[in-house]
C-alpha positions in Angstrom: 95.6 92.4 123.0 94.4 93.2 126.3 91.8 90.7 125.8 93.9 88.0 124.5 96.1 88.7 127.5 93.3 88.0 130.1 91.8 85.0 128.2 95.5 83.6 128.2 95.6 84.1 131.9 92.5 82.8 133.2 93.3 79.6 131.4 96.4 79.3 132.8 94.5 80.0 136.4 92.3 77.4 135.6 95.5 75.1 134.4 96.5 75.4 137.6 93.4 75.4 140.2 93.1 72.1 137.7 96.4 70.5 138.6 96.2 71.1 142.0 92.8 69.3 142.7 94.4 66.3 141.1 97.4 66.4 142.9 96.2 67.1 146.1 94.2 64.2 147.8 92.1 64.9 151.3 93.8 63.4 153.1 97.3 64.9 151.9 96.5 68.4 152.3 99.1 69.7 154.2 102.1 67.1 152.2 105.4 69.1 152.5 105.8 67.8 148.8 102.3 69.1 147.3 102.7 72.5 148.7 106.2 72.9 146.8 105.0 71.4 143.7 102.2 74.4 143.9 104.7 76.8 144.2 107.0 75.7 141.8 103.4 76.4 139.7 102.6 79.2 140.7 106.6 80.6 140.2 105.6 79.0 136.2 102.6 81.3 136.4 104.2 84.3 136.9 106.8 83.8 134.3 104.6 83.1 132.1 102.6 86.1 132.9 105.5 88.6 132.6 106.3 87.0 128.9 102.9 87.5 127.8 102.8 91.3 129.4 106.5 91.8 127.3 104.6 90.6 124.1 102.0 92.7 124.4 104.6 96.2 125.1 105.9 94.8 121.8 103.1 94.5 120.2 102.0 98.0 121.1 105.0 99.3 119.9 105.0 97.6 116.6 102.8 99.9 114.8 106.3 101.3 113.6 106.9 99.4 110.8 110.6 97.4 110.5 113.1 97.4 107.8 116.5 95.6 107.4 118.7 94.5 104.6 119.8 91.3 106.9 116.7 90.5 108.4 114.2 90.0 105.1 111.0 92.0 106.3 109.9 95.1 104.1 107.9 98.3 104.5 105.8 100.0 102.0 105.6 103.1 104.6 108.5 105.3 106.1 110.5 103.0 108.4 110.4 104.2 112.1 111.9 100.9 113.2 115.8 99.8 112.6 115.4 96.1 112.1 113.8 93.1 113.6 116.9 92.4 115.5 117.1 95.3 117.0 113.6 96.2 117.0 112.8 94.7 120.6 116.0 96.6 122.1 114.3 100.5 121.9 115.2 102.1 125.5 112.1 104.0 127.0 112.7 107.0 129.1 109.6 108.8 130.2 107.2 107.8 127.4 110.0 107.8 124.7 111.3 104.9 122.7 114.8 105.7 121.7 117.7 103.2 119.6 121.2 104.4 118.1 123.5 103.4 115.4 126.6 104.3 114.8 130.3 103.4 112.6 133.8 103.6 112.4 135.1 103.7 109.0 138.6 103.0 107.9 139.1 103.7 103.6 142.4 103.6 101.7 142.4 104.9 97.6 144.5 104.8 94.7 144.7 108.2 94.7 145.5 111.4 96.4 142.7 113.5 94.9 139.3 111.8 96.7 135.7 112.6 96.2 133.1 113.4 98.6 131.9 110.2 99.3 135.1 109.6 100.9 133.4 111.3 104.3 136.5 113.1 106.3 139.5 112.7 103.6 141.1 116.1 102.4 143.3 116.5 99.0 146.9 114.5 99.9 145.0 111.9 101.7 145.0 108.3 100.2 143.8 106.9 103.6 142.7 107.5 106.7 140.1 106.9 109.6 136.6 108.4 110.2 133.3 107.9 112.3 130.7 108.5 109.6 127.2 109.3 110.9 126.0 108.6 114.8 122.3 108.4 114.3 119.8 108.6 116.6 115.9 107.7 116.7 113.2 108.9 118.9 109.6 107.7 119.0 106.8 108.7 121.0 103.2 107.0 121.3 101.2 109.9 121.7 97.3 107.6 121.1 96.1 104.1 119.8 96.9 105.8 116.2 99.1 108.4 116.6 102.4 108.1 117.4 106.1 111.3 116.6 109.3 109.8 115.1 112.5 111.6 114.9 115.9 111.1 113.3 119.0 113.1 114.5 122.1 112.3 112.8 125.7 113.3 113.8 128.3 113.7 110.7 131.5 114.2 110.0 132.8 116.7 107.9 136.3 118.3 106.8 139.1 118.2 109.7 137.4 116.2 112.2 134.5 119.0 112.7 130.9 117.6 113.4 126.9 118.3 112.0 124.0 117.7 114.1 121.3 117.0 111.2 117.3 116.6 111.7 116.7 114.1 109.0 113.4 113.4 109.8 110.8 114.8 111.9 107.4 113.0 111.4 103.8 113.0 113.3 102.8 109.9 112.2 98.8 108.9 112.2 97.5 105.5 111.0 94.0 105.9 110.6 93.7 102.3 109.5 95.8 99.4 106.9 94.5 102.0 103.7 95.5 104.6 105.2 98.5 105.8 106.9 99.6 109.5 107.4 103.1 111.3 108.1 103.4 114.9 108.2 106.8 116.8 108.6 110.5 116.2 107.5 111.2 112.5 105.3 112.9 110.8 103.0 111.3 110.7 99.7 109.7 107.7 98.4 111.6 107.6 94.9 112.2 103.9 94.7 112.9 101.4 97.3 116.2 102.3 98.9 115.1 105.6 100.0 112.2 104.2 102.2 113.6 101.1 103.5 117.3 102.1 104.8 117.9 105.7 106.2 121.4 107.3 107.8 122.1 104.3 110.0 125.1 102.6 108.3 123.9 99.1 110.7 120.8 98.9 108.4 122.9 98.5 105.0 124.2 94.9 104.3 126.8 97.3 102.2 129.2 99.9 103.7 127.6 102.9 101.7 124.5 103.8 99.2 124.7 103.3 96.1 125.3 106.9 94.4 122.2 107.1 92.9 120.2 107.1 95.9 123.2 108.7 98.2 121.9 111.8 100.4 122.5 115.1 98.4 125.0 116.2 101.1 127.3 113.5 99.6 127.5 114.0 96.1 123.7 112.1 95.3 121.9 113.5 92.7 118.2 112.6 93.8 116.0 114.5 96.1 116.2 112.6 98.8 114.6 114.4 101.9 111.3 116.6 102.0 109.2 118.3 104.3 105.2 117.3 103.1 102.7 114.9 103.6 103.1 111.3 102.8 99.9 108.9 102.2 100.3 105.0 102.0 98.5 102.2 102.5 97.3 98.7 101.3 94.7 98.4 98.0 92.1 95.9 98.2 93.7 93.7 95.9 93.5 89.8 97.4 96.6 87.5 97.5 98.4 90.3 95.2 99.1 92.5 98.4 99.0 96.0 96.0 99.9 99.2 98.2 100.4 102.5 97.1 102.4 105.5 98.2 101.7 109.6 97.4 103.8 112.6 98.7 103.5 116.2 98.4 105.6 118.2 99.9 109.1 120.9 99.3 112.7 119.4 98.8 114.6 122.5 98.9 118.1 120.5 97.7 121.4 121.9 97.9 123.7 119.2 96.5 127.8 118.8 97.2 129.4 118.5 94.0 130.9 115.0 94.1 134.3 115.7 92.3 135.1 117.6 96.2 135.6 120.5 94.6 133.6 122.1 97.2 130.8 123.7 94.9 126.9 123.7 96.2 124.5 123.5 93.8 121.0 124.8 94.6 118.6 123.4 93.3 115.8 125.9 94.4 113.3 122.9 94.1 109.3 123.9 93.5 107.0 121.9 95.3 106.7 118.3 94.3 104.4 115.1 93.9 105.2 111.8 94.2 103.7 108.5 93.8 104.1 104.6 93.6 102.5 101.4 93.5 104.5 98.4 94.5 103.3 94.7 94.7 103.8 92.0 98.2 102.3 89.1 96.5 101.5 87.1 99.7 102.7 83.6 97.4 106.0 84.9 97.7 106.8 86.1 100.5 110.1 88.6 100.5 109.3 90.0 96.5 108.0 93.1 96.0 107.7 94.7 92.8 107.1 97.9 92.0 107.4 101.8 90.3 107.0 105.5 91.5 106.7 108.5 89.3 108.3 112.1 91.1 108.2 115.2 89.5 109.3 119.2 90.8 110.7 122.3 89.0 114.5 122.9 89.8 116.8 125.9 88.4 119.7 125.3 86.7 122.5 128.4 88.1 125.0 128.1 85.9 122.9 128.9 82.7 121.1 131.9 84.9 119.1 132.8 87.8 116.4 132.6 86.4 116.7 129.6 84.1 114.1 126.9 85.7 113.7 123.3 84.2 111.0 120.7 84.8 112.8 117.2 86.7 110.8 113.6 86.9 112.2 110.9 88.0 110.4 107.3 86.9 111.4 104.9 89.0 111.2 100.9 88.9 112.4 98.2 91.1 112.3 94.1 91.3 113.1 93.2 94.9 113.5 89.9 96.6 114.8 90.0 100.7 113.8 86.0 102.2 115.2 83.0 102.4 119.1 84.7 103.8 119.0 86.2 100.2 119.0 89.9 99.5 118.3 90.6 96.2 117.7 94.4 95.2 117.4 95.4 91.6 115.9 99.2 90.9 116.2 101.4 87.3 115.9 104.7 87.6 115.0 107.9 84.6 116.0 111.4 85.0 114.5 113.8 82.7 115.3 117.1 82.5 113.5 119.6 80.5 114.2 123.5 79.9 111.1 125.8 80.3 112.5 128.5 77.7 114.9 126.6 76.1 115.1 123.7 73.5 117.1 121.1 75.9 115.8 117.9 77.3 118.3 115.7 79.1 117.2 112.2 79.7 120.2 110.3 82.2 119.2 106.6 83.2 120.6 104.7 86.1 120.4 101.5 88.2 122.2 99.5 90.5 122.3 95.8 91.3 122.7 94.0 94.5 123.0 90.4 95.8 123.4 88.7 98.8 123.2 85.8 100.4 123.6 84.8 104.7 125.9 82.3 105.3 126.0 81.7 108.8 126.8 85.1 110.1 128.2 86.0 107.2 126.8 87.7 104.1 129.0 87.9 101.0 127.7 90.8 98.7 128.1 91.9 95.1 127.0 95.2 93.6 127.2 96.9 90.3 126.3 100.6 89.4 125.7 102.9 86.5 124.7 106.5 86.0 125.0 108.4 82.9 124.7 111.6 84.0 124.7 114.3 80.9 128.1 116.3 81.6 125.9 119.5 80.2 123.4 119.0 83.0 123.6 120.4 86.1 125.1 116.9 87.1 128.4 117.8 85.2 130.4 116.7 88.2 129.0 112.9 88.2 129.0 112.4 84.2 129.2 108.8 83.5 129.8 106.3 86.0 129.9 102.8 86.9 131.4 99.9 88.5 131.6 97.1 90.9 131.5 96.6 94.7 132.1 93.4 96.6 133.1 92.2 100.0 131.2 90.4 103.1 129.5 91.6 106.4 130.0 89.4 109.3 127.6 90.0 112.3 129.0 89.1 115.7 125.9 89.6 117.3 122.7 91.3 117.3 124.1 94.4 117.8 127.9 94.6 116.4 128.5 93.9 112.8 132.2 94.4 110.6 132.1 94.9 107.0 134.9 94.8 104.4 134.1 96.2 100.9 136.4 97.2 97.6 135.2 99.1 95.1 136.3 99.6 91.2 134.8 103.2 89.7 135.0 103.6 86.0 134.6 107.7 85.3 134.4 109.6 82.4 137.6 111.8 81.5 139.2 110.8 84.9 141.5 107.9 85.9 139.4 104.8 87.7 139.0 105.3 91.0 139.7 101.6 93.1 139.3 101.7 96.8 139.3 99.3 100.2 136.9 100.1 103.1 136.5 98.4 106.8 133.3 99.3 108.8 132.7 98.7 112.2 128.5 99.1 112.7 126.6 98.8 115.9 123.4 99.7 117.5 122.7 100.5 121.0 
């Protein structure tokens, strides 16, 4: 880039020692008129030189990768960058790069007795205010390849009290396109939700996860976060854009119950591996399709301490983001089988989203379905499914509002129907 950059100005140098000795005749040297038409040149110089100096920060910076539901672009690796429209607005205080998200939630339910997802609510609540997660990145350039990312995330818990969370901790070293390296704390690669949008609500055209790939501390039933090592990087594979993605690393969940009965369930997770390959054909730009394969040992408590079960999780997604349409289809497997005893549990799941930017609105549908075994350790999810809908409208690049109702169909319990407002910005 630096090259680029001093090409670029010594042809604009040359532009301009090449204007002048036309307009300047002999015998006109000292015109009052020449001399401010120079200027006025040599003020477009500078200009010009400052936007090629701000390209070139960006560009220096934009080794971390970008993801955004609005925006269209994709990542294959861990996303250390918000979104394109926010990408350019990182604040940089002494060498570090910082950007912050945050939300203000207002729900309302049928019902008195809510679930975990429901954030802040308490039993006797059918509505109410919260602020959800304020989330906060930090990145650091520490060489040409090496470069720290950090996620701190503020939540809110029962009766207005407040969690400061490291979600991820990462030294990140790209040692070329094939091969690109994170050590420390992420979120797993198990599909394409769990790489491309992490704790900031302002990434999410929606305003929440769907549960299957929801964090563990709200009710999800993956294993979401690790701390490991994390390879990706781009196969040699022409206009089919092939990349792959490998993890090993410890997940250590403890999962809410969902039903807020205010059970943990630990999962006392054995180390795991986990893989994908996923497909950018560079004909279409936006698609990427793809499948990842995670597997761990996990203990299930309420059959005995010592009771240990083997968990993979097969994953496969079809995923189109181009165009002002989002459209993000995934299936998920999860297969339980008992070391010493004669059970296998096999609980599929998937969810369905579409959307489309009008303007600065984007209207969005989703639909989603697990069938959770109510003998499994995910007795408190069971069978569920249901519809989402509602719109986001983005003021600006920074401020956005959403509006979103959702219908939940549950197994031995009445439906569950709700309304939620969302105020998300980034600053």
């Amino acid at each position: 880039m630096r090259s680029s950059l001093t090409l670029a100005t010594t042809l604009l140098l040359f532009s301009v020692v090449g204007n002048a000795q036309t307009k300047i005749p002999a015998s006109a040297a000292n015109d009052a008129e020449t001399i401010r038409e120079l200027k006025q040149e040599v003020e477009d110089l500078r200009q010009r030189m400052e936007i090629l100096e701000a390209r070139e920060k960006q560009s220096s910076n934009a080794n971390l990768p970008a993801a955004s539901a609005a925006s269209g672009q994709q990542a294959a690796e861990i996303s250390a960058v918000p979104s394109p429209e926010t990408a350019n607005n990182f604040h940089e205080v002494h060498g570090f790069q910082w950007q912050g998200f945050g939300e203000f939630d207002y729900k309302v339910l049928d019902q008195k007795t809510p679930e975990l997802g429901t954030e802040g609510f308490v039993p006797g609540s059918a509505g109410g205010f919260y602020t959800g997660d304020l989330d906060l990145l930090l990145t650091s350039r520490i060489s040409e390849k090496a470069n720290f990312l950090s996620e701190i995330v503020v939540n809110e818990g029962d009766a207005q009290s407040f969690n400061i969370g490291l979600d991820r901790i990462l030294f990140k070293y790209d040692y070329d396109d094939s091969l690109r390296t994170s050590f420390g704390r992420y979120h797993t690669a198990i599909g394409y939700y769990s790489q491309m949008f992490h704790s900031g609500k302002w990434l999410q055209t929606t305003a929440d996860r769907p549960l299957i790939m929801q964090f563990a501390d709200e009710g999800g039933i993956l294993p979401t976060q690790s701390v490991g090592i994390s390879f990706t990087g781009e196969i040699p594979s022409g206009k089919l854009g092939l990349n792959y993605i490998a993890e090993y690393g410890s997940s250590d969940t403890i999962r809410a119950a969902i039903d807020g009965s205010g059970r943990l369930i630990d999962e006392n997770n054995g180390n795991h591996i986990d893989g994908g390959l996923f497909l950018r054909p560079v004909t279409v730009p936006g698609l990427q399709i793809g499948s990842s394969f995670f597997h761990d040992n996990i203990s299930d408590l309420e059959r005995g301490p010592s009771v240990r079960l083997g968990q993979t999780i097969v994953n496969g997604h079809v995923i189109y983001v181009g165009r002002g349409w989002e459209l993000l289809n995934e299936g998920f497997l999860v297969r339980h089988a008992y070391e010493n005893i004669p059970l296998i549990y096999n609980m599929p799941a998937f969810y369905m989203q579409f959307s489309k930017k009008i303007g600065r609105t984007r209207p969005f549908f989703r639909y989603q379905y697990i069938n959770a075994n109510p003998h499994s350790i995910f007795s408190d999810v069971s069978l569920r499914k249901g519809p989402s809908f509602g719109a986001r409208y983005d003021f600006d690049d920074s401020i956005g509002f959403k509006v979103q109702l959702d219908h939940t169909l549950r197994t031995e319990k009445p439906d569950l129907n709700g309304i939620q407002t969302q105020l998300v910005f980034a600053f």
